[in-house]
N, CA, C and O atoms as a GROMACS GRO file, in nm:
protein
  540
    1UNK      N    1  10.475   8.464  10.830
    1UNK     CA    2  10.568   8.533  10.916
    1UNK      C    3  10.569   8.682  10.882
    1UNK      O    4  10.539   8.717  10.768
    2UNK      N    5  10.596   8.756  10.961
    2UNK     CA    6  10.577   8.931  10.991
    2UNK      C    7  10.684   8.958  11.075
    2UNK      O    8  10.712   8.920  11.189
    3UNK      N    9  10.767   9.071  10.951
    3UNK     CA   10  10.879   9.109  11.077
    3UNK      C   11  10.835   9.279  11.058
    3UNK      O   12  10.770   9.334  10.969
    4UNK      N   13  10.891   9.324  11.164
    4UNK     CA   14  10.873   9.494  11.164
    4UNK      C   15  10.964   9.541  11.206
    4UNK      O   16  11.019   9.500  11.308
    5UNK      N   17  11.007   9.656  11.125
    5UNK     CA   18  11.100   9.748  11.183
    5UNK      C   19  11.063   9.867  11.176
    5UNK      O   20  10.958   9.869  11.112
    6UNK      N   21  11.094   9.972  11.208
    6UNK     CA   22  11.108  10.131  11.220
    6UNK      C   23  11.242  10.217  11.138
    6UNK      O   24  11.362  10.196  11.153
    7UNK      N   25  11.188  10.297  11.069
    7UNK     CA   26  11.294  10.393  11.008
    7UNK      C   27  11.274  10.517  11.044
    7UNK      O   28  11.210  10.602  10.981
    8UNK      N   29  11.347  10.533  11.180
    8UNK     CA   30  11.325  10.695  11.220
    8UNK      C   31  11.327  10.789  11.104
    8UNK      O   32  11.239  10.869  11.071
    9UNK      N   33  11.475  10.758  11.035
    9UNK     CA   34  11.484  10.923  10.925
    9UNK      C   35  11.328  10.885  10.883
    9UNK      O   36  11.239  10.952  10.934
   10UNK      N   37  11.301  10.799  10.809
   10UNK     CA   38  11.141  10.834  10.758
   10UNK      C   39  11.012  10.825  10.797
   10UNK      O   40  10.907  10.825  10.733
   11UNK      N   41  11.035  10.817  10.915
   11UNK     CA   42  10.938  10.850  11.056
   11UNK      C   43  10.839  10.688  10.974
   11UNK      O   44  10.733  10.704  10.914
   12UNK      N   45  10.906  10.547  10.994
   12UNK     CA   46  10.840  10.430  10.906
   12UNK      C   47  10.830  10.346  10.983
   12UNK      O   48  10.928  10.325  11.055
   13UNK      N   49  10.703  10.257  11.001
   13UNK     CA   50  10.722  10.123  11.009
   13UNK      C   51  10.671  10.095  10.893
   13UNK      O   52  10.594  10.149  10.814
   14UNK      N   53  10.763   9.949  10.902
   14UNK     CA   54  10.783   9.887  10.779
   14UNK      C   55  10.760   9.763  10.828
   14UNK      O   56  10.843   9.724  10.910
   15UNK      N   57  10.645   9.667  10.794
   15UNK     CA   58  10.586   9.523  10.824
   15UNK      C   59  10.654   9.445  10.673
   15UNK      O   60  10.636   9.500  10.564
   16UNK      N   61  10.724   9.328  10.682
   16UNK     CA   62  10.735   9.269  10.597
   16UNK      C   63  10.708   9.138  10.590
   16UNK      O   64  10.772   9.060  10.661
   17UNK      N   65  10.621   9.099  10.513
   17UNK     CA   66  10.512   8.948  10.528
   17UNK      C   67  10.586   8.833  10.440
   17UNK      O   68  10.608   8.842  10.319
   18UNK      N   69  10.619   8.730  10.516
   18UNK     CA   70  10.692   8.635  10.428
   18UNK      C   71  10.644   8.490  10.437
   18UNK      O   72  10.618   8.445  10.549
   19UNK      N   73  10.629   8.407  10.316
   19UNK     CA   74  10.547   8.280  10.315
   19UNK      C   75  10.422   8.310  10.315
   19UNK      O   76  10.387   8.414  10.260
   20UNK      N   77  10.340   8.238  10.369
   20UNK     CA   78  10.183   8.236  10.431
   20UNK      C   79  10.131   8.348  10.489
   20UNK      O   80  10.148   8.372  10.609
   21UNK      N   81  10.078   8.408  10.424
   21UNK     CA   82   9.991   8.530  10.533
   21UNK      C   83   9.860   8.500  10.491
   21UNK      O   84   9.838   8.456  10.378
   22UNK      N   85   9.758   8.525  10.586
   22UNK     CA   86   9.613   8.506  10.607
   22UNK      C   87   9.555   8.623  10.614
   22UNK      O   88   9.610   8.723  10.568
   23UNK      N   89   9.421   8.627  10.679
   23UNK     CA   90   9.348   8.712  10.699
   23UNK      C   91   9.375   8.746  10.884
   23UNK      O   92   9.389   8.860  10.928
   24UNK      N   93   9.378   8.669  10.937
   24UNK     CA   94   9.331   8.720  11.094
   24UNK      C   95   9.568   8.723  11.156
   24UNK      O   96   9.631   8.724  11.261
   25UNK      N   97   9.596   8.722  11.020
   25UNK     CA   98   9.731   8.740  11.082
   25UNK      C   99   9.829   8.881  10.992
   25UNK      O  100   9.938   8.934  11.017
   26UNK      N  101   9.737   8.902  10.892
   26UNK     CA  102   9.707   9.079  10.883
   26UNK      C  103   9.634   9.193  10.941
   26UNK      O  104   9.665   9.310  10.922
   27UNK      N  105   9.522   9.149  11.020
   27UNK     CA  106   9.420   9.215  11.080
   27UNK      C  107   9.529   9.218  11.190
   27UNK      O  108   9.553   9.338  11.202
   28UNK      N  109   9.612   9.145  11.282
   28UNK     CA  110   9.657   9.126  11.415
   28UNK      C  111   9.764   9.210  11.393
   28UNK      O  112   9.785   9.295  11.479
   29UNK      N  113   9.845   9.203  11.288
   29UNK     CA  114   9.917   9.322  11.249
   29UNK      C  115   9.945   9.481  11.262
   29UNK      O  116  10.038   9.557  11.287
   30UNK      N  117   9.770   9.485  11.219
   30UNK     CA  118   9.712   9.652  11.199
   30UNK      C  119   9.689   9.683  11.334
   30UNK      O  120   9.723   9.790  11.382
   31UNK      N  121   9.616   9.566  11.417
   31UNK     CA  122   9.578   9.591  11.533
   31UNK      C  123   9.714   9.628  11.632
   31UNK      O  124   9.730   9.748  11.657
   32UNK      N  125   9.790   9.553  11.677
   32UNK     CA  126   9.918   9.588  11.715
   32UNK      C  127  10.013   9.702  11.705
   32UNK      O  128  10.078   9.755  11.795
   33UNK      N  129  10.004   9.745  11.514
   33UNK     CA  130  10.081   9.861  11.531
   33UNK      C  131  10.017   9.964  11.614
   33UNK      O  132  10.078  10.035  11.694
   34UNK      N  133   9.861   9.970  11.585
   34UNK     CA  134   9.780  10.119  11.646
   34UNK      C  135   9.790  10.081  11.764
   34UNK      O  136   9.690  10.131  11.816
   35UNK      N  137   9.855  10.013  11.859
   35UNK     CA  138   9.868  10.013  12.003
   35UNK      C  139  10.005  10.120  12.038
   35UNK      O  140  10.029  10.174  12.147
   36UNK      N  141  10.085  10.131  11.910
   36UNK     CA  142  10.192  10.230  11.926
   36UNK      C  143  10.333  10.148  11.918
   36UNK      O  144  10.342  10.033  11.961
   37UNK      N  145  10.434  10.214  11.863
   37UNK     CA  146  10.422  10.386  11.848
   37UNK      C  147  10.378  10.415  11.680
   37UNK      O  148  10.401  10.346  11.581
   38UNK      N  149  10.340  10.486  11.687
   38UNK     CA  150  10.245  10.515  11.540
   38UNK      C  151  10.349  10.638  11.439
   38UNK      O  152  10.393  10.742  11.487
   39UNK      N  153  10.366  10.598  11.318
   39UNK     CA  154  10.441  10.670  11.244
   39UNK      C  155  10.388  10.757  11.136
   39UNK      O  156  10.265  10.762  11.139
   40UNK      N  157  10.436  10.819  11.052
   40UNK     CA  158  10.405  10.917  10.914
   40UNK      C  159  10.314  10.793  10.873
   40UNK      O  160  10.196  10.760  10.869
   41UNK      N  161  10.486  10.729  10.837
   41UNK     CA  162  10.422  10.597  10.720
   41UNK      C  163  10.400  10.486  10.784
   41UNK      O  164  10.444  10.476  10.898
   42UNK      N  165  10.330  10.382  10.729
   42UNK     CA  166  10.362  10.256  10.735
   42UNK      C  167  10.376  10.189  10.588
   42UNK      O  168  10.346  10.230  10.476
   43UNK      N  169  10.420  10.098  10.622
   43UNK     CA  170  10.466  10.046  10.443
   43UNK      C  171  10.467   9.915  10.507
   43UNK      O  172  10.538   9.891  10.605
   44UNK      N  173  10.378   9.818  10.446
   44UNK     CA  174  10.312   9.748  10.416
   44UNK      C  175  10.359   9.598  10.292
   44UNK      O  176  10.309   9.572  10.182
   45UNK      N  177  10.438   9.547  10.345
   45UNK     CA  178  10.529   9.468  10.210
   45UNK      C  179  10.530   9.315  10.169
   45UNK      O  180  10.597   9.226  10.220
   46UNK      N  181  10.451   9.307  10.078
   46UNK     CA  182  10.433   9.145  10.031
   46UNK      C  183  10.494   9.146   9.937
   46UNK      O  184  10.416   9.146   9.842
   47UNK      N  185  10.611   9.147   9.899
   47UNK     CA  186  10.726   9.128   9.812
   47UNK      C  187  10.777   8.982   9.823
   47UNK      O  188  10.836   8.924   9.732
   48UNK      N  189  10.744   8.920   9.967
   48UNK     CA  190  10.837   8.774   9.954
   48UNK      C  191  10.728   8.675  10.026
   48UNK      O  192  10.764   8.581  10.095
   49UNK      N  193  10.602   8.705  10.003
   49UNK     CA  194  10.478   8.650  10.022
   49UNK      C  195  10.478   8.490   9.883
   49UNK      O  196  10.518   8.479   9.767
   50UNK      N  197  10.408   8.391   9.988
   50UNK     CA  198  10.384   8.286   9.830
   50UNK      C  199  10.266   8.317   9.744
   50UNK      O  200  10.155   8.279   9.782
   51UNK      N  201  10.276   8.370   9.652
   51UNK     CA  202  10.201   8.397   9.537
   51UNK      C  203  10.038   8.292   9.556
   51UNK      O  204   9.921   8.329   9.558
   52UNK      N  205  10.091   8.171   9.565
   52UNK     CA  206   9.999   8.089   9.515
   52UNK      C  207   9.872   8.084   9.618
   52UNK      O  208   9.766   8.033   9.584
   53UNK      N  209   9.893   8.146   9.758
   53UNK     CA  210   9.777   8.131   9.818
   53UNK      C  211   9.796   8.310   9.857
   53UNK      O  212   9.881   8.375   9.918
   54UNK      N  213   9.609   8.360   9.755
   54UNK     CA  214   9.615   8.491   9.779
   54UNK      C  215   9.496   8.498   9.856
   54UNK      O  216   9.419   8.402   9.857
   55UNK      N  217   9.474   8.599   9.920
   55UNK     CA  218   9.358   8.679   9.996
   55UNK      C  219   9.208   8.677   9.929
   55UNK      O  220   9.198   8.741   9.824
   56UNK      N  221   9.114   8.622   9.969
   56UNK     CA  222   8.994   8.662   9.893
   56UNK      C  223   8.931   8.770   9.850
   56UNK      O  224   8.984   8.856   9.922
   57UNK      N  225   8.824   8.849   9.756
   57UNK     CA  226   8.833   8.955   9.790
   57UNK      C  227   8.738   8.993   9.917
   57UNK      O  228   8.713   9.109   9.949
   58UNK      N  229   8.708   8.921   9.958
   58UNK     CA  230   8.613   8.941  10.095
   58UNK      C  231   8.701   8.956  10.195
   58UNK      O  232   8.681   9.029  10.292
   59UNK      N  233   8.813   8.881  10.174
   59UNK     CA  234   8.889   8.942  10.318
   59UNK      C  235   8.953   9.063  10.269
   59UNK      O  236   8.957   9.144  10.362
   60UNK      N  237   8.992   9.099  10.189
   60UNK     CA  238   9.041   9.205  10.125
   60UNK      C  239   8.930   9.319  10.174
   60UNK      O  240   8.944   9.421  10.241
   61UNK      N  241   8.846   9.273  10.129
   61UNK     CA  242   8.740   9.388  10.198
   61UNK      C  243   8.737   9.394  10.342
   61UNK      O  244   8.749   9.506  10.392
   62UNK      N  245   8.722   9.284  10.424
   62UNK     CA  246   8.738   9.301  10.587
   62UNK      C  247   8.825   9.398  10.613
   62UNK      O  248   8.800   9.506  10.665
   63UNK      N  249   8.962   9.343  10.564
   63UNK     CA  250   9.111   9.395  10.594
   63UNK      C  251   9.066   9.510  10.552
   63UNK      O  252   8.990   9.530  10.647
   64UNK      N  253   9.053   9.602  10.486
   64UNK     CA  254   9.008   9.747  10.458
   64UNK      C  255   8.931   9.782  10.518
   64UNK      O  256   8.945   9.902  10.540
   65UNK      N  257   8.814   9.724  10.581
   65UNK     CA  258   8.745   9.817  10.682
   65UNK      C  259   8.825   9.816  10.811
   65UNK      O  260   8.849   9.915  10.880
   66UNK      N  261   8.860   9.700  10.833
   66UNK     CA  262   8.934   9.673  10.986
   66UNK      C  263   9.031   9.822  10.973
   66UNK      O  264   9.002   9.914  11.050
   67UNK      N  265   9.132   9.836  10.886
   67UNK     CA  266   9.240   9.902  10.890
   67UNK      C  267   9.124  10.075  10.908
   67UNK      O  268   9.143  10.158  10.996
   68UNK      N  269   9.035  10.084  10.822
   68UNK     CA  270   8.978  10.252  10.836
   68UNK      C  271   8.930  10.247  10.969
   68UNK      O  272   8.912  10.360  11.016
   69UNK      N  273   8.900  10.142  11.052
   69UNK     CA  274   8.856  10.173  11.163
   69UNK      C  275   8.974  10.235  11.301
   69UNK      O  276   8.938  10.258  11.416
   70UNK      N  277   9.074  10.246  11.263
   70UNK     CA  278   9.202  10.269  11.314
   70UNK      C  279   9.265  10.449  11.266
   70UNK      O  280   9.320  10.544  11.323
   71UNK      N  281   9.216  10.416  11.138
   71UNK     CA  282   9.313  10.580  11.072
   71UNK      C  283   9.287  10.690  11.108
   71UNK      O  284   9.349  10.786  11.062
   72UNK      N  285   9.190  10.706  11.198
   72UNK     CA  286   9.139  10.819  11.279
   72UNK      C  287   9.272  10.839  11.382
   72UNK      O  288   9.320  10.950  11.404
   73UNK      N  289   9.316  10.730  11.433
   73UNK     CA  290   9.444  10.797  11.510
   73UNK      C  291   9.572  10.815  11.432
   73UNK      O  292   9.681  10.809  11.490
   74UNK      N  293   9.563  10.836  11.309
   74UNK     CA  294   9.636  10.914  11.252
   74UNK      C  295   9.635  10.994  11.141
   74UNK      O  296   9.686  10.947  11.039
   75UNK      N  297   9.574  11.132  11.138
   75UNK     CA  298   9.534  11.191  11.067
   75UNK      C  299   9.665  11.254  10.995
   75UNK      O  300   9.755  11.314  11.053
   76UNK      N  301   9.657  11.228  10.866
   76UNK     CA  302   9.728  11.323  10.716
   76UNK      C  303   9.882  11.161  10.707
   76UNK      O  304   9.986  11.161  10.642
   77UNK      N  305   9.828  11.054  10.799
   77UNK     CA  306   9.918  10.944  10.778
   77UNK      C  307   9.941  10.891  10.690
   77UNK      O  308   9.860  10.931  10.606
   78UNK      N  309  10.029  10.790  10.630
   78UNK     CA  310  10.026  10.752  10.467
   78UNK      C  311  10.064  10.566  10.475
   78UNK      O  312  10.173  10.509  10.479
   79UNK      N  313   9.947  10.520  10.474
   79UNK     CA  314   9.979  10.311  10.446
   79UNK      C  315  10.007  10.322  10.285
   79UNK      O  316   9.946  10.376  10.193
   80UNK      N  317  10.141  10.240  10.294
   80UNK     CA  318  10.175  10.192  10.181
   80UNK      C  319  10.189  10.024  10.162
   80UNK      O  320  10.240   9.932  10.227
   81UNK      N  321  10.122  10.038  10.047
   81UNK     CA  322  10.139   9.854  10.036
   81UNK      C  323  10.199   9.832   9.880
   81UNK      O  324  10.157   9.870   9.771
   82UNK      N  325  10.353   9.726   9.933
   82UNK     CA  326  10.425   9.698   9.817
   82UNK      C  327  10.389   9.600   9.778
   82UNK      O  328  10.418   9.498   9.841
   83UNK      N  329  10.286   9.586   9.621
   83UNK     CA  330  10.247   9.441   9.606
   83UNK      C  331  10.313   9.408   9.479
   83UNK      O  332  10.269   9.471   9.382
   84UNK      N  333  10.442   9.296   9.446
   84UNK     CA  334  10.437   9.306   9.299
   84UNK      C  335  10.403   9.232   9.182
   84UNK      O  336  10.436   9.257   9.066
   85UNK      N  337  10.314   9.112   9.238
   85UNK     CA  338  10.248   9.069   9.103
   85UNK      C  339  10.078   9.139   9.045
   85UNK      O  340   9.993   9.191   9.117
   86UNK      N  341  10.075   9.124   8.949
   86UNK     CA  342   9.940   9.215   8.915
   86UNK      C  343   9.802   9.163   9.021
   86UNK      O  344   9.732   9.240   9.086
   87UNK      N  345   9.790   9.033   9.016
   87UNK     CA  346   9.690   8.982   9.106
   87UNK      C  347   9.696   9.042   9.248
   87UNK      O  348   9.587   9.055   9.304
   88UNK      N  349   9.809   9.081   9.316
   88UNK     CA  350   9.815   9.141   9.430
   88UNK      C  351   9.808   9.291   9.408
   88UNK      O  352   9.799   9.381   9.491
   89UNK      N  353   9.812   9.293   9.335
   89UNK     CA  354   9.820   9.513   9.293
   89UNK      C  355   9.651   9.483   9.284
   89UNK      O  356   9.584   9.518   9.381
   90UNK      N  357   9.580   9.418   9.169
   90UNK     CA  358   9.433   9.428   9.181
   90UNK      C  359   9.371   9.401   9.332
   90UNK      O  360   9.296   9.489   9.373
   91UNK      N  361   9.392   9.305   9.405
   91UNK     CA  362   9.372   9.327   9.545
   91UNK      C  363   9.396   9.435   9.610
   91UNK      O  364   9.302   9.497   9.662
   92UNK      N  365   9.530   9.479   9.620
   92UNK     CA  366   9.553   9.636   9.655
   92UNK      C  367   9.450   9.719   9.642
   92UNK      O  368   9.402   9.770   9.744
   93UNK      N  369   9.394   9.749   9.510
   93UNK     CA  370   9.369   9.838   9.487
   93UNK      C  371   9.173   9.844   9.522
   93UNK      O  372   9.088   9.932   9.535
   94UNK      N  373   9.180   9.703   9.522
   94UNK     CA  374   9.025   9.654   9.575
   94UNK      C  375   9.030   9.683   9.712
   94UNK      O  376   8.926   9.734   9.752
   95UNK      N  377   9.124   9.665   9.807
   95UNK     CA  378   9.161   9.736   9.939
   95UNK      C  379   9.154   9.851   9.937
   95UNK      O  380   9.079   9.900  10.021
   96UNK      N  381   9.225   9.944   9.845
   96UNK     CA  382   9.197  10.089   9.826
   96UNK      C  383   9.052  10.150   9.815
   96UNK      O  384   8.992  10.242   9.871
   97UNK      N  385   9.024  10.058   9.716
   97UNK     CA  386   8.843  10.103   9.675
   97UNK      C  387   8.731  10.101   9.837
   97UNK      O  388   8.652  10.187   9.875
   98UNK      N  389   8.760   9.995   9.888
   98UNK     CA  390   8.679   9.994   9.995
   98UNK      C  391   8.732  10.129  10.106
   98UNK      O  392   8.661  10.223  10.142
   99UNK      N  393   8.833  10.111  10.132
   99UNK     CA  394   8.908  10.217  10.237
   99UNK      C  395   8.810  10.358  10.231
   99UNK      O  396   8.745  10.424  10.312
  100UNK      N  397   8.849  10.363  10.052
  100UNK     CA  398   8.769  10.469   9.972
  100UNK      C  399   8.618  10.531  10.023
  100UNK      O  400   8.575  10.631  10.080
  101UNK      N  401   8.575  10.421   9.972
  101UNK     CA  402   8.403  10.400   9.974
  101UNK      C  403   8.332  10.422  10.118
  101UNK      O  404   8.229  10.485  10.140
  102UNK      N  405   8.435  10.336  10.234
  102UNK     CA  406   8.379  10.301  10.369
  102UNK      C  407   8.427  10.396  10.443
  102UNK      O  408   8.347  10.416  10.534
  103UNK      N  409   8.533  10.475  10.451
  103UNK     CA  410   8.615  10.503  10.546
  103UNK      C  411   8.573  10.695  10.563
  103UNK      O  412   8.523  10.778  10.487
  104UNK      N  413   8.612  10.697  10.667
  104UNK     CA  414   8.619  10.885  10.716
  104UNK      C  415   8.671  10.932  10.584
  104UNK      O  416   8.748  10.880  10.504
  105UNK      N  417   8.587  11.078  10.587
  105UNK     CA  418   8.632  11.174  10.483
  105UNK      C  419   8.732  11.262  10.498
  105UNK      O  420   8.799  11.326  10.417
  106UNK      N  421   8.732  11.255  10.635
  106UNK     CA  422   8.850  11.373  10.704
  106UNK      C  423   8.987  11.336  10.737
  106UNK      O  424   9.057  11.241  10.704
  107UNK      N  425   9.000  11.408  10.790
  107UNK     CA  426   9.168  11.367  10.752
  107UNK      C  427   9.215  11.240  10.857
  107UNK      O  428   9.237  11.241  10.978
  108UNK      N  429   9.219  11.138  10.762
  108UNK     CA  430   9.236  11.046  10.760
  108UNK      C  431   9.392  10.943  10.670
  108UNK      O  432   9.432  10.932  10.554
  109UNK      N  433   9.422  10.905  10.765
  109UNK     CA  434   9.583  10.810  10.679
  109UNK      C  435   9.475  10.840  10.498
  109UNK      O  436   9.361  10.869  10.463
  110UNK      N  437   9.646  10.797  10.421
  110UNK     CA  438   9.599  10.769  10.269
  110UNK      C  439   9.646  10.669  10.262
  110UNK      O  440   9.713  10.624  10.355
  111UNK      N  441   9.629  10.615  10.167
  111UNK     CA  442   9.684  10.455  10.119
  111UNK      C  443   9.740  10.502   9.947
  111UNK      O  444   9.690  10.568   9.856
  112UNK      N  445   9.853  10.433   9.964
  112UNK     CA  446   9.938  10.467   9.811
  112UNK      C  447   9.966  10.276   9.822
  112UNK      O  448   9.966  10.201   9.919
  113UNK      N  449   9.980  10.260   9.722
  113UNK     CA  450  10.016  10.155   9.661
  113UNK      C  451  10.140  10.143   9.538
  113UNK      O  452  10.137  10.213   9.436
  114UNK      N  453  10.225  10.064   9.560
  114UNK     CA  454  10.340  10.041   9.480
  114UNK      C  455  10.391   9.922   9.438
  114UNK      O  456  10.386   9.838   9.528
  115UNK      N  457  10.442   9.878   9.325
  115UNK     CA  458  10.479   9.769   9.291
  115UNK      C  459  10.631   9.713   9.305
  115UNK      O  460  10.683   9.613   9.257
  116UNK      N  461  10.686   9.820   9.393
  116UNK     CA  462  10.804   9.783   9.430
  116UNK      C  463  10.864   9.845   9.570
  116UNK      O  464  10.825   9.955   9.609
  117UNK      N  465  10.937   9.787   9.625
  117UNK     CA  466  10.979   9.848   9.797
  117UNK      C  467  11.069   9.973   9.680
  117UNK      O  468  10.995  10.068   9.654
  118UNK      N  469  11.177   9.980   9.628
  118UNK     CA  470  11.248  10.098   9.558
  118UNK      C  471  11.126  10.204   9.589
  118UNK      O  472  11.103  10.274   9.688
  119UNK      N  473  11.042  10.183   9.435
  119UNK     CA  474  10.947  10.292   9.480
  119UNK      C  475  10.915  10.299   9.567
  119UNK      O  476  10.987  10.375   9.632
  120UNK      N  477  10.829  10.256   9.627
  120UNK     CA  478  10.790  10.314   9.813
  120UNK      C  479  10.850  10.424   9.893
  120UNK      O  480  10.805  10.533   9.929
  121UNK      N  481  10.990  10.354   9.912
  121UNK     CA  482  11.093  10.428   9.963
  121UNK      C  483  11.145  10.530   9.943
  121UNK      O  484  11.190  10.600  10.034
  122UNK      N  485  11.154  10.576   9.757
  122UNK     CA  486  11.194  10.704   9.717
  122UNK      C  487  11.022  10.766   9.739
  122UNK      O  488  11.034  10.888   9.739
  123UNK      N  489  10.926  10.743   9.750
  123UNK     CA  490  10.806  10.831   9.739
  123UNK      C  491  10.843  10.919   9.908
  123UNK      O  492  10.872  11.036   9.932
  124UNK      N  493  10.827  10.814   9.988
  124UNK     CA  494  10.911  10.853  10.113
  124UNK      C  495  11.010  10.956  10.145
  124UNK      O  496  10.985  11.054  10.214
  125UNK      N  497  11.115  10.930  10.093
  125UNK     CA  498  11.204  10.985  10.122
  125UNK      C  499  11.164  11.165  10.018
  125UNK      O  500  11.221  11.274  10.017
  126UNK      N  501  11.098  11.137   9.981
  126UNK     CA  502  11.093  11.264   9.834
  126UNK      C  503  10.941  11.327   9.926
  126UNK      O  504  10.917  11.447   9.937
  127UNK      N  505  10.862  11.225   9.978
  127UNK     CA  506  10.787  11.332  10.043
  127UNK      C  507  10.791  11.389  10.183
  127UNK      O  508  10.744  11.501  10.204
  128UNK      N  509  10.828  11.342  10.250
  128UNK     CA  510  10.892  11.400  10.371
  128UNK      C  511  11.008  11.544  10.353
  128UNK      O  512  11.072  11.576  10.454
  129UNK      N  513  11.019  11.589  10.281
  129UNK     CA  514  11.026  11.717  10.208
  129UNK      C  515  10.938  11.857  10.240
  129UNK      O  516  10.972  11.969  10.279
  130UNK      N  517  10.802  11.793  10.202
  130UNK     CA  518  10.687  11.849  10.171
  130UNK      C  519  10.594  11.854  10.296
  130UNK      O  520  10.631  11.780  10.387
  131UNK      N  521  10.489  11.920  10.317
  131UNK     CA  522  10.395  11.880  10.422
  131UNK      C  523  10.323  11.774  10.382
  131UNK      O  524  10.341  11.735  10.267
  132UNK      N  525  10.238  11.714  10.457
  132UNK     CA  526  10.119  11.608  10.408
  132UNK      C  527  10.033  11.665  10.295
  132UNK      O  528   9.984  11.591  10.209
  133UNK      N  529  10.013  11.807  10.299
  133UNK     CA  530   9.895  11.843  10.200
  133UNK      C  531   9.934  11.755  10.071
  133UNK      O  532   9.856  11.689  10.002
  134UNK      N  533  10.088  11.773  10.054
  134UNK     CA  534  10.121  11.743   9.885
  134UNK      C  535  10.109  11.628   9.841
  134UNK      O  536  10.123  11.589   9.725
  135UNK      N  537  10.071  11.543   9.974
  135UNK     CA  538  10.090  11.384   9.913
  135UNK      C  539   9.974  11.345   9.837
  135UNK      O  540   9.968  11.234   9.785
   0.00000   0.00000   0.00000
């Protein structure tokens, strides 16, 4: 299950994944938001996800190209993904690596990663302050 909301003050959508999430019901996700309306952030939250069935890293890798094929319509944008057990932060960050490796050099969304919605939210709220350069 996937609920979404919007936080105008922090110009956010916020996807929050609960129970069972897959591969082709995160991809449908990414796909949907870039149909609009498209924000700063998105934040990205498996906080109340079941642990015991995780993502491969092959879909992990799909899911990272799928998503760079999108970030072109939003340039200096920022995906955040709240993951908080370590096995999901190493996925994260194996998501990150590909984004990395595969994706446009130009200004293109960033991906930050966090181990808690708190953090997320104060990175948010503390960078919307600033222009995009600083993030």
């Amino acid at each position: 299950m996937i609920s979404i909301s919007y936080d105008k003050e922090l110009d956010a959508a916020i996807f929050t994944f609960a129970g069972d999430r897959d591969y082709a019901e995160v991809c449908a996700a990414i796909t949907e938001y870039y149909k609009g309306p498209l924000t700063k952030y998105t934040l990205w939250d498996f906080t109340k996800v079941d642990n015991s069935k995780q993502l491969s890293s092959e879909e992990t890798q799909k899911i990272g190209l799928h998503a760079e094929s999108y970030k072109h319509f939003r340039p200096n944008g920022v995906d955040i993904l709240v993951v908080p057990s370590l096995l999901q932060y190493g996925l994260a960050r194996m998501y990150f690596g590909y984004s990395e490796k595969y994706g446009d050099k130009t200004k293109k969304a960033k991906t930050k990663i966090f181990r808690s919605k708190e953090d997320a939210i104060a990175f948010m709220k503390k960078n919307n302050a600033f222009s995009q350069d600083t993030i």
